[in-house]
N, C-alpha and C positions, 0 to 999 in steps of 0.2 A: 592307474597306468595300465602296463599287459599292453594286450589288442587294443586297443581303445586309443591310444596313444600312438600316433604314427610314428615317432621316432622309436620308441620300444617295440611297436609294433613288427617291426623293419628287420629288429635283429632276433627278434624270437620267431616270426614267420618261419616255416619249413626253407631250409635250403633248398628243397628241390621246387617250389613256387617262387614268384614275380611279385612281390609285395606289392609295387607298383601296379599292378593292375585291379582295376577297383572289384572287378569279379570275384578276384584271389580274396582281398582285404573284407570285404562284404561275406566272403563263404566262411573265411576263420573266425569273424565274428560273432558269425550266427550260430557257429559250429556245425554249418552244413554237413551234408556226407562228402565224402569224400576231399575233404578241409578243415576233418580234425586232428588236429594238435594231440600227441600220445605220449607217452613215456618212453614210446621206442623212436622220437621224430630227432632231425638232429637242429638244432636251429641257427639259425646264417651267421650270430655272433660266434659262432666256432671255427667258421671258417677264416681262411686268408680272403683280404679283400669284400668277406661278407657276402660271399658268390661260391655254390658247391657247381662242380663239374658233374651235370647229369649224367654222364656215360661211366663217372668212375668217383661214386661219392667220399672216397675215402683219402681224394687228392685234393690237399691243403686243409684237410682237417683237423683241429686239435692249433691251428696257424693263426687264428684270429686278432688284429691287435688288439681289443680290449680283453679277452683270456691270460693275452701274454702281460698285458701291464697288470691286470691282476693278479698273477702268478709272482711277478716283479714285488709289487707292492707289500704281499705278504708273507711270501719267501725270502726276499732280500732287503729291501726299504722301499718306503712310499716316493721319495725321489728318485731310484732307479726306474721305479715305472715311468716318469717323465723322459726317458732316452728308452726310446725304441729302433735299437739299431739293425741292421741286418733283414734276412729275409722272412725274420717270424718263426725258427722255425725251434727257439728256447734254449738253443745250444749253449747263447752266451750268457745266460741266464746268472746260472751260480758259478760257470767258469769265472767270469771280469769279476766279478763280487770276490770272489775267493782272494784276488789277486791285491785287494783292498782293507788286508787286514787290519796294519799300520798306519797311522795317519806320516807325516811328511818327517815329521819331528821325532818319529822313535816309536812314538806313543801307542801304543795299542785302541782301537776306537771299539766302539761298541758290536758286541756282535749281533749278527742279521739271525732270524730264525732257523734257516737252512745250515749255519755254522750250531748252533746251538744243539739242533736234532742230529748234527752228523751226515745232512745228506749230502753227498756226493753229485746227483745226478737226478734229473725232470724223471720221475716216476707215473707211470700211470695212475700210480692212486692219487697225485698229490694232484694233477691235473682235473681231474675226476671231482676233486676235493674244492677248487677253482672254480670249476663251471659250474659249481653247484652253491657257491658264493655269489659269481659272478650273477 
């Protein structure tokens, strides 16, 4: 998979490259200069819509849908990751979850991991923790 793979390809490419262009795809490959992939690169699955804003890389980052269902999926259940509401941006994350303690009937249901560790609120480490899953 990786490079090699155009649909994986697509979301680990640099945000600030055109995956679509066979130049770009050809250079990551080969690991040209100036088309390698670093530790410090941010890649397009981080972002909203899987498109960073070159003039201002830090707008809808961290917004990705699959980040966010991931985050969903392991913080709160793997069926919340299937509802992705809103603009991406994690808010409602453990808020709606919170609000789902009890099932209809009284019953207490099972708790989600984010109830179990106590957290309150999307943390940088736990996002951090996410993309490095993801």
């Amino acid at each position: 998979r990786g490079f090699t793979n155009d649909a994986c390809g697509r979301l680990l490419c640099l945000a600030e490259f055109d995956w679509n262009n066979p130049t770009v795809r050809a250079g990551i490959r080969d690991r040209s200069e100036g088309y390698i992939v670093t530790d410090l690169s941010f890649p397009a699955f981080l972002y909203d819509k899987y498109a960073a804003n070159p003039d201002d890389l830090e707008e809808g980052l961290f917004k990705g849908r699959i980040l966010l269902q991931g985050y969903k999926a392991v913080f709160t259940s793997p069926s919340s990751a299937k509802d992705i509401e809103g603009d991406g941006d994690g808010e409602d994350v453990i808020r709606n979850n919170r609000l789902t303690k009890k099932s209809s009937a009284g019953v207490k249901v099972k708790k989600h991991v984010a109830q179990i560790i106590k957290m309150r609120k999307v943390t940088p480490r736990s996002i951090a923790y996410i993309a490095c899953q993801v």
